[in-house]
C-alpha positions as CSV (number, residue, x, y, z in Angstrom):
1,X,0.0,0.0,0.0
2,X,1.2,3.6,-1.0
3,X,2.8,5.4,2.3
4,X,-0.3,7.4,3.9
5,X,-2.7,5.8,2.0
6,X,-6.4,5.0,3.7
7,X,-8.0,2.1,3.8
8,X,-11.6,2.3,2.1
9,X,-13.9,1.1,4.0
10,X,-16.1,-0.2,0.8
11,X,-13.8,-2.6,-0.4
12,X,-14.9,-6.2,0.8
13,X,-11.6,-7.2,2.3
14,X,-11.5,-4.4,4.5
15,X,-13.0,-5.3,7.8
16,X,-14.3,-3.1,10.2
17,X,-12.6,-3.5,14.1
18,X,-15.1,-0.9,15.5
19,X,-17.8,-3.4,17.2
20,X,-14.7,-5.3,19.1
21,X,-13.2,-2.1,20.6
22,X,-10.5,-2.6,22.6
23,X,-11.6,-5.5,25.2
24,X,-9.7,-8.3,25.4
25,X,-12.1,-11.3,24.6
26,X,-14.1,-9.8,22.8
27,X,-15.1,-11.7,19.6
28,X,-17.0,-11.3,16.3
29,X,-17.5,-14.5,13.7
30,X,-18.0,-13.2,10.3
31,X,-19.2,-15.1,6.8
32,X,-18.9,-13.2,3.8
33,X,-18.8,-14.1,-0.5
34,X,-17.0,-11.9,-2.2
35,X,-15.4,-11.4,-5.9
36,X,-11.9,-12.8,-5.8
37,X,-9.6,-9.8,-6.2
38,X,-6.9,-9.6,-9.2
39,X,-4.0,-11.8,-9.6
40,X,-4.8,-14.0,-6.8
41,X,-2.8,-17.1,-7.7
42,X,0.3,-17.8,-9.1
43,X,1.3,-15.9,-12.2
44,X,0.6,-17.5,-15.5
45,X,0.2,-20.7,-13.9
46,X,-2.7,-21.4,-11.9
47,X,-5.1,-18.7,-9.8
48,X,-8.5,-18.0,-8.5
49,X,-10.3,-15.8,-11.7
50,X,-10.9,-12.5,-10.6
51,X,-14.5,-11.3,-9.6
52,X,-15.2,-15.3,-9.2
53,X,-17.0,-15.7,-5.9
54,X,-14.6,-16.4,-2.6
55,X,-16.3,-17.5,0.7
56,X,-14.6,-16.3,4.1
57,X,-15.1,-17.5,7.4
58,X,-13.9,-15.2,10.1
59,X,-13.4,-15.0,13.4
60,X,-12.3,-11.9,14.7
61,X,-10.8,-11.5,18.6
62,X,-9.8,-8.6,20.7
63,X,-6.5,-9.1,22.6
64,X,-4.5,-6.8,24.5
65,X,-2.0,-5.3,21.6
66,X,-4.7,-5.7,18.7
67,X,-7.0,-7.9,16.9
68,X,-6.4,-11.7,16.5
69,X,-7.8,-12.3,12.9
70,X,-8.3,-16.4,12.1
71,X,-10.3,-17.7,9.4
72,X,-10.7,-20.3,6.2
73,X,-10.5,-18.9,2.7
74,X,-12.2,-21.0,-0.3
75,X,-12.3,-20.5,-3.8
76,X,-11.7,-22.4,-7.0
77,X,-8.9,-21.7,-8.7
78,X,-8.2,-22.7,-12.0
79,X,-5.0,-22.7,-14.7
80,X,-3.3,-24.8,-17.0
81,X,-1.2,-28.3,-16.7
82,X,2.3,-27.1,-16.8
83,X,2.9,-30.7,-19.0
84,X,-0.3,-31.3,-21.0
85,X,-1.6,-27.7,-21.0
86,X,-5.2,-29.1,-20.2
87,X,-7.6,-26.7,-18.3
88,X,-7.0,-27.9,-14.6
89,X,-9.9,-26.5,-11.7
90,X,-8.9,-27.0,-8.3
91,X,-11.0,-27.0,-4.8
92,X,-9.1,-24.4,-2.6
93,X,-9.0,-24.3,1.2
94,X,-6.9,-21.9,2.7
95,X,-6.6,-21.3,6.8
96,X,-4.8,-18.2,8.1
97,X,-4.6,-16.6,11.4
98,X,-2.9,-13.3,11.5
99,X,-2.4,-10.1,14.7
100,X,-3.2,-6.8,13.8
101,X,-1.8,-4.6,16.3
102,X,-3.0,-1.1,17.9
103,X,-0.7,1.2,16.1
104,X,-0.5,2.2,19.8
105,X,0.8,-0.6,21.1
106,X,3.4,-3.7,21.2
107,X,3.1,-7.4,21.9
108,X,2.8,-6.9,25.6
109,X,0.3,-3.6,25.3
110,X,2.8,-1.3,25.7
111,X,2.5,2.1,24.0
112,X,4.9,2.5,21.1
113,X,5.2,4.8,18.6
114,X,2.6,5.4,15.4
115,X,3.3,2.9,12.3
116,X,6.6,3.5,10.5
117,X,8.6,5.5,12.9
118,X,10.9,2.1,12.9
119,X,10.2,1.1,9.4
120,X,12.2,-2.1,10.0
121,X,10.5,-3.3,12.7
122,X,6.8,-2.6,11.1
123,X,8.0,-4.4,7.9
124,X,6.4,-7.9,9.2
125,X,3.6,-6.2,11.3
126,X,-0.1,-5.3,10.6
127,X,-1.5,-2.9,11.5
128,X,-5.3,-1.4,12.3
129,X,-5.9,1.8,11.1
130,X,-8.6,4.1,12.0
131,X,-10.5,0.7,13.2
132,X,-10.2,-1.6,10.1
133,X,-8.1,-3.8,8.8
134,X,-7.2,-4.9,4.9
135,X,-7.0,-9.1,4.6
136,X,-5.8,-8.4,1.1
137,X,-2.0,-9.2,2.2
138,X,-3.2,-11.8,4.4
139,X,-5.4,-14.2,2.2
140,X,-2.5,-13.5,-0.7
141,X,-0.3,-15.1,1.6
142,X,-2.6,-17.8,2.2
């Protein structure tokens, strides 16, 4: 994502925190269908088609330092045999579980400083911003 760019709240992977707030154990199970994003998948090779539906099963958790995000992606993707070249579809399943952290806050609720003040230690982190959170990087990764 550019530097200082928001998160819209409209786009379907973009999840809104505010109903959680910040109490620990506080938990919110989410089911939604979607359109599969662009260039989910690998290159060339095989991926889910984009605007193809994609069913997500969340559960979302409030812990001390942020929200504990863990949930099951499925989609079909579909490609090419790399040796016969005949269409190939194929059932995906994909869990994840992922932390987004308070930008307010570190793994023990401690207050730190805003996002990218330490650009190298934010580099594996997520982060919530103004109460959402994107699972774009997440269910790529997955």
């Amino acid at each position: 994502m550019a530097p200082n760019a928001r998160l819209d709240h409209r786009n379907p992977l973009v999840i809104d925190t505010h109903e959680l707030g910040r109490r620990p154990g506080a938990l919110q199970r989410l089911t939604r269908e979607i359109d599969a994003p662009r260039d989910l998948g690998i290159q060339g090779v095989i991926g889910v088609p984009e605007g193809t539906p994609l069913e997500l099963d969340l559960r979302l958790e409030s812990v001390l330092e942020g929200v504990l995000v863990t949930g099951t992606a499925r989609a079909t993707a579909e490609g090419e045999c790399v040796r016969c070249l005949e269409p190939v579809g194929l059932e995906l399943e994909a869990d994840f579980q992922e932390m987004f952290s308070y930008p307010d806050a570190d793994d023990r609720g401690r207050v730190i400083a805003e996002p990218g003040d330490d650009a190298e230690d934010d580099e594996d982190r997520l982060f919530i911003e103004d109460g959402l959170i994107d699972l774009e990087p997440v269910l790529r990764d997955a």
